[in-house]
C-alpha positions in Angstrom: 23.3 281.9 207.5 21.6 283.4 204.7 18.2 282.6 206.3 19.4 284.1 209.5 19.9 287.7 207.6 16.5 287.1 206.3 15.2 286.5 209.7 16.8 289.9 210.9 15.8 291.8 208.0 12.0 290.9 208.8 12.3 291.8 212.2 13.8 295.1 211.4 11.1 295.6 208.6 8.3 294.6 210.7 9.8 297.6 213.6 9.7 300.2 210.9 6.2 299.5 209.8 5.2 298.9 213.7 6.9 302.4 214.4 4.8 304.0 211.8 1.3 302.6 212.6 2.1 303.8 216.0 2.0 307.7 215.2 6.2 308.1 215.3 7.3 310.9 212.4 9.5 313.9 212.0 8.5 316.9 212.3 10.6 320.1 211.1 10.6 323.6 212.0 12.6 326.8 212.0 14.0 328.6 214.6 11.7 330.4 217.2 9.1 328.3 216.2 7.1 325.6 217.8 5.9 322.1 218.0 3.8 320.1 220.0 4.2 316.6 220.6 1.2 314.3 221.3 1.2 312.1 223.6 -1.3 308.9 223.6 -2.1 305.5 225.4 -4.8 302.9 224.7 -5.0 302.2 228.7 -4.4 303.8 232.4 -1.0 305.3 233.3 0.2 306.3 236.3 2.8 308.7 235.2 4.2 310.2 231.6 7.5 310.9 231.1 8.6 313.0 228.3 12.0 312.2 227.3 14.8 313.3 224.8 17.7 311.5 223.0 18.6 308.3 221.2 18.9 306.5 224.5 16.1 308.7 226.6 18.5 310.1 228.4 17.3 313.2 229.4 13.6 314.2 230.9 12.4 316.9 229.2 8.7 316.8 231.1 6.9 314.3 233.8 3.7 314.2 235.1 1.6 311.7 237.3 -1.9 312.5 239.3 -0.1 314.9 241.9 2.3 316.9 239.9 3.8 318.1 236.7 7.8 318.5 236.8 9.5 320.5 233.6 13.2 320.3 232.7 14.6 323.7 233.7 16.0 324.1 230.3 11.8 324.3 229.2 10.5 325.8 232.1 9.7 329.2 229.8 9.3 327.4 226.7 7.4 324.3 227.7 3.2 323.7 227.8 0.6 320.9 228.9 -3.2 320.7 228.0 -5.1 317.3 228.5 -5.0 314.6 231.3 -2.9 311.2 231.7 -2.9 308.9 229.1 -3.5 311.9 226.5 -1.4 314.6 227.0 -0.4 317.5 224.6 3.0 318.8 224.7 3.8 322.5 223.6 7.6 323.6 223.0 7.7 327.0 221.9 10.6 329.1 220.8 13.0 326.0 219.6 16.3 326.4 219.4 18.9 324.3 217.2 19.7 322.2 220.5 16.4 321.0 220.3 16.6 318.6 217.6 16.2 314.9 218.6 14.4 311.9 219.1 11.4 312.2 221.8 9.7 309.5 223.6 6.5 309.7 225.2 7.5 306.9 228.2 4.9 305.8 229.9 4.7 303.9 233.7 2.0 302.4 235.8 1.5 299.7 238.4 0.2 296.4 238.0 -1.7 294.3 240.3 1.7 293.0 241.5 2.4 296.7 242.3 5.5 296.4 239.8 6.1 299.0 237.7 6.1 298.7 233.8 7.6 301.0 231.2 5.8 301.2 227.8 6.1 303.8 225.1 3.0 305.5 223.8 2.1 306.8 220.7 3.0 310.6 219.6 7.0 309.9 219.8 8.4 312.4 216.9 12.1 313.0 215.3 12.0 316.7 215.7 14.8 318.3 213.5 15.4 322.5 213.8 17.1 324.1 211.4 17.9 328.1 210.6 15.5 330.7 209.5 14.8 331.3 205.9 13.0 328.2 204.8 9.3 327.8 204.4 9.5 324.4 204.4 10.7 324.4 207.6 7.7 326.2 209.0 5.3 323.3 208.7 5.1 320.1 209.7 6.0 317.0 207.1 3.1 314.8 206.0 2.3 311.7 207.5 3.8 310.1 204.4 6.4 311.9 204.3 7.1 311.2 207.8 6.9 307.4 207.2 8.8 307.6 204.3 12.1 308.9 206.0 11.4 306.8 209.0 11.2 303.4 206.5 14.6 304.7 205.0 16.8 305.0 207.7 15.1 302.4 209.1 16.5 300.2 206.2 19.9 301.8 206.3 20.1 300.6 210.1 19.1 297.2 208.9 21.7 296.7 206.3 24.3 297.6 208.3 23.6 295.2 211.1 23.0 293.0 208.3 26.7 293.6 207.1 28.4 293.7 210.6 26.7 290.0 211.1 27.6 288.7 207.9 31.6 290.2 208.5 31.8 288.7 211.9 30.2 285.1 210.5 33.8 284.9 208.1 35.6 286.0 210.5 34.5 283.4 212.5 34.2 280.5 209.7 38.3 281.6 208.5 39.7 281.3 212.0 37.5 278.3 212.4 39.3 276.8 209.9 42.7 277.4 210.0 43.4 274.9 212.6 41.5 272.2 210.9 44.3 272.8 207.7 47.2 273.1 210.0 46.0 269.4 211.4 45.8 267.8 208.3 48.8 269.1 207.3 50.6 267.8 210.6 49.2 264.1 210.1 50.0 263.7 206.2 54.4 264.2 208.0 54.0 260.6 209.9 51.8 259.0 206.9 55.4 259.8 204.2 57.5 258.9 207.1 55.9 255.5 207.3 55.6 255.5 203.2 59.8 255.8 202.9 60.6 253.3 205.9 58.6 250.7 203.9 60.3 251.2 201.1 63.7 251.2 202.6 62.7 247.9 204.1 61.6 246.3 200.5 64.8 247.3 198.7 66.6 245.4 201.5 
């Protein structure tokens, strides 16, 4: 088991440190400010998607070779300069709403004409917060940036690490309940035979 939490731990690791070669980081900003996500692939695309939340659940921007679609909740606040792969991403005027995870999601076709969905590099944690703080005017450094990915990062990982280590006792103490209740039931006929044999000898 223990080797299977190590196993687990590594792979979560090795994601963290994967995420953070690949350009992911947070950036923080005020109020009324702006960011601008960039957007970056080593090969061809077909199309870019743009997308916001945990779960990419909402499309924020999309572009292919024919056209470029915006969310209607950006349509006044929302920029694009550069060409498929590399495309640069301007949100202006941000609003507390706007904090999040966003992906740059990435599709093309292969020579199989199936389509494949790959993220690209550029994806940021964008946190907004109230007017008044300078800090929250600039962008954090890379390291900084890594450093708070790495951490939660590692918080995930020790909780997975603790739900999988609470569900392996759960699963080892019912496991063996029923083994003790048998052993208990077969030591009853073992006595029973132990007292007719000595009935049978005082007689």
């Amino acid at each position: 088991m223990s080797a299977v939490c190590l196993f687990i731990l590594i792979l979560c690791l090795y994601g963290t440190a994967k995420t953070a070669a690949d350009g992911h980081g947070v950036e923080r900003r005020n109020v009324g400010k702006q960011v601008t996500i960039q957007c970056r692939s080593a090969s061809n695309q077909d199309m870019l998607y743009l997308k916001k939340g945990l779960n990419e659940e909402e499309d924020i921007y999309f572009t292919d070779s024919n056209k470029d679609t915006i969310n209607q909740r950006f349509t006044d606040r929302l920029q694009f300069h550069g060409k498929l792969p590399n495309v640069d991403i301007l949100i202006k005027n941000l609003t507390l709403n706007d904090t999040g995870p966003y992906w740059c999601v990435y599709k093309s076709t292969d020579q199989k004409y199936e389509l494949k969905t790959s993220r690209g590099s550029g994806s940021v944690l964008l946190v907004v917060t109230e007017s008044g703080s300078a800090a929250g005017q600039r962008s954090v450094c890379p390291e900084q940036s890594q450093g708070d990915l790495v951490l939660v990062s590692v918080v995930i990982c020790a909780a997975v690490l603790i739900v999988v280590l609470t569900v392996f006792l759960i699963w080892i103490i019912l496991k063996t309940k029923p083994l003790r209740s048998t052993v208990k039931k077969r030591q009853v006929p073992v006595n029973d035979v132990y007292e007719d044999m000595r009935g049978t000898i005082r007689r």
